[in-house]
C-alpha positions as CSV (number, residue, x, y, z in Angstrom):
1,X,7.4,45.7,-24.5
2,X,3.9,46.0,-23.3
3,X,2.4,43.4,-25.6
4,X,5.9,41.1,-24.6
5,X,4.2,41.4,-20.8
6,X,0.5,40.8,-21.8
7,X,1.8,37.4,-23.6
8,X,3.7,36.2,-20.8
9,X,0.4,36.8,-18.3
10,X,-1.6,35.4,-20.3
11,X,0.3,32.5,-21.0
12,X,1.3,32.5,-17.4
13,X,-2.1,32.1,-16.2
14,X,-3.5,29.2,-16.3
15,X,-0.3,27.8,-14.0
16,X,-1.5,30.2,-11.6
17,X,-4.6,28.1,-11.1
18,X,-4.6,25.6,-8.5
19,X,-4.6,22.1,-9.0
20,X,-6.2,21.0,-6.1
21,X,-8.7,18.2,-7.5
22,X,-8.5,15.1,-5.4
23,X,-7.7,12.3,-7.8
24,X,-5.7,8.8,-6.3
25,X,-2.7,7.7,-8.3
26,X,-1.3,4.5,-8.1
27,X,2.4,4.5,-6.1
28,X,5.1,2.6,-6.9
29,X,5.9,-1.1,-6.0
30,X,9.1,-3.8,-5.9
31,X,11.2,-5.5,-3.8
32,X,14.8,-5.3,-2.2
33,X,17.2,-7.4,-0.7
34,X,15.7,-6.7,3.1
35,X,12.0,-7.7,2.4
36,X,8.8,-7.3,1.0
37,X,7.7,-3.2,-0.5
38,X,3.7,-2.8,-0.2
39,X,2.6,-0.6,-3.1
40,X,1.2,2.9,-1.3
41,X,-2.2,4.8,-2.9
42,X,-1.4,8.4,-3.3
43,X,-4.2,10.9,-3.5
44,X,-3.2,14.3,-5.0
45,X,-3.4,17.3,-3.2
46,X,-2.1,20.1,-4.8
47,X,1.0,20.5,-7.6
48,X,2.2,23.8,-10.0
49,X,4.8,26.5,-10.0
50,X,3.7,29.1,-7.4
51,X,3.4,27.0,-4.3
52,X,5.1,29.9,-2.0
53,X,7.6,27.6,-0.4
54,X,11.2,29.7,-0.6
55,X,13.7,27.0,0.6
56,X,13.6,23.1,-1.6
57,X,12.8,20.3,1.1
58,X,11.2,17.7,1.5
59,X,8.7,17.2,4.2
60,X,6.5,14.8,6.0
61,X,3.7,16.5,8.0
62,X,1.9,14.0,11.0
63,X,0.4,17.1,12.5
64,X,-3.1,19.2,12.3
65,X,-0.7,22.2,13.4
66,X,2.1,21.7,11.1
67,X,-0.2,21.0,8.1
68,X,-2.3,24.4,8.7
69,X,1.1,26.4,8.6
70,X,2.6,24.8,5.9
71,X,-0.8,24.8,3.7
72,X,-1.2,28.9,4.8
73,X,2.7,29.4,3.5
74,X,1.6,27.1,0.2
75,X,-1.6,29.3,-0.7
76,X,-0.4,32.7,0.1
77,X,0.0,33.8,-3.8
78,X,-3.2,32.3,-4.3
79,X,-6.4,34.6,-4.9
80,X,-8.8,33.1,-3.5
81,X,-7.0,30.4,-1.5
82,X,-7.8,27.1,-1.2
83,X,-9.5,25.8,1.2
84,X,-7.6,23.5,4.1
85,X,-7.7,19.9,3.1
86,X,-9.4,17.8,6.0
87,X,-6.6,15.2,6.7
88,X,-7.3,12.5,9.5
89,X,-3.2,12.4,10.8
90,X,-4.1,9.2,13.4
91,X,-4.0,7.4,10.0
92,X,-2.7,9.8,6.9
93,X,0.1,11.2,6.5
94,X,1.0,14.4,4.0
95,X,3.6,14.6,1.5
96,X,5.1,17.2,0.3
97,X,7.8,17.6,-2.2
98,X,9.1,21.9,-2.7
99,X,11.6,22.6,-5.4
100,X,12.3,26.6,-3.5
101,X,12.7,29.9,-5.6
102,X,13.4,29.4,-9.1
103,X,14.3,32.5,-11.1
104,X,11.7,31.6,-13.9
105,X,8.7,29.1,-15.4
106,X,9.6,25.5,-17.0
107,X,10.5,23.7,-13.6
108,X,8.1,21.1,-11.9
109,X,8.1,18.0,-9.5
110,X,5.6,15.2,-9.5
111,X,5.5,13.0,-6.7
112,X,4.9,9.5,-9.1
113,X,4.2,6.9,-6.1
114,X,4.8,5.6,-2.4
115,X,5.9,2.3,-0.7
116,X,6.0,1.4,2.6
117,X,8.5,-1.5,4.3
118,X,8.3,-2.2,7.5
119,X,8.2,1.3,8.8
120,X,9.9,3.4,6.4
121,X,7.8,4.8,3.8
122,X,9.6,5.3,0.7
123,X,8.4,8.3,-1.9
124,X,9.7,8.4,-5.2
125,X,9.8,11.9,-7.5
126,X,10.8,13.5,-10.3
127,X,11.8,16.7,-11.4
128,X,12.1,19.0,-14.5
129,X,14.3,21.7,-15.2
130,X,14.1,23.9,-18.5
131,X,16.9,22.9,-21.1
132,X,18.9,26.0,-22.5
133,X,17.3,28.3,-24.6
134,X,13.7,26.2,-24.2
135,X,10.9,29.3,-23.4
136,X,9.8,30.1,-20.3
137,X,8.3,32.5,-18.1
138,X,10.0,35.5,-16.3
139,X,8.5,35.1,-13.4
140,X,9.9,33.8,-10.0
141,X,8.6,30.2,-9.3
142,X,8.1,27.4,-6.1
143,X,7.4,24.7,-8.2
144,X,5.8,22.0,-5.3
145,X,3.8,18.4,-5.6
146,X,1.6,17.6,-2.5
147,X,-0.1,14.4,-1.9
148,X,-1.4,12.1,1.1
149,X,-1.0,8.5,1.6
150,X,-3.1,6.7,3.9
151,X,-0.8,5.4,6.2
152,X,2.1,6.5,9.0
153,X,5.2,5.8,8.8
154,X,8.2,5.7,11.8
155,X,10.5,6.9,8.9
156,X,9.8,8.5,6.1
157,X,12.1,8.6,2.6
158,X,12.6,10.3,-0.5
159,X,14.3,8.9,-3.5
160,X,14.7,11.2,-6.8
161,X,14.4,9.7,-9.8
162,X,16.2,10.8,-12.9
């Protein structure tokens, strides 16, 4: 039993190490039957499994005072935290994207890309789920994605994609 714990820490582990290298991924780009989509830069903020977020939503943050709570609530499982990422809200905007409790590993979101018509900003995910009897961790999860786009946005929307 003991060495069936040391195996999942250790291979638990490195998902408890934050991802929170800035890197800028392309968003995602078309057209509808009301107009023109402008293709949205992303930058990545932060994604894994132990984001600390109980309850799945989706969420838009346009404030300094909003993003400090939410980021405290994101790193509070994290030893040594992260620091807060400097985010100018007169002209970004954050995204965030929480899956809430899972009961174990093997589930994950990825945020692939942003467009903006008019003003409704349109973000487009994904999600993973574990298939039966794939391996995964026993451990409790808050699987989350969190990126910024540099723009704001009257309305902001979030489109799954299977």
């Amino acid at each position: 039993m003991r060495a069936l714990i040391l195996l999942v820490l250790i291979l638990a582990a490195p998902a408890t190490v934050s991802l929170s290298c800035q890197r800028r991924v392309t968003g995602v780009s078309g057209t509808n039957d009301t107009g023109e989509m402008k293709e949205i830069e992303i930058t990545h903020i932060t994604r894994g499994p132990f984001c600390g977020v109980e309850q799945q939503q989706n969420i838009a943050v346009t404030d300094n005072a909003h993003w400090k709570e939410l980021w405290t609530t994101v790193q509070r499982n994290r030893h040594p935290a992260d620091d807060l990422p400097e985010i100018d809200f007169s002209r970004q905007t954050i995204i965030c994207v929480f899956l809430g409790t899972r009961s174990t590993g093997g589930y994950s979101v990825e945020i692939l890309g942003a467009s903006l018509q008019g003003d409704t900003l349109t973000v487009l995910y994904t999600t993973e789920s574990p298939a039966p009897g794939d391996m995964v961790s026993m451990a409790i999860t808050h699987p989350c994605h969190i990126v910024s786009v540099d723009v704001t946005a009257e309305q902001v929307e979030f489109s799954r994609k299977d």
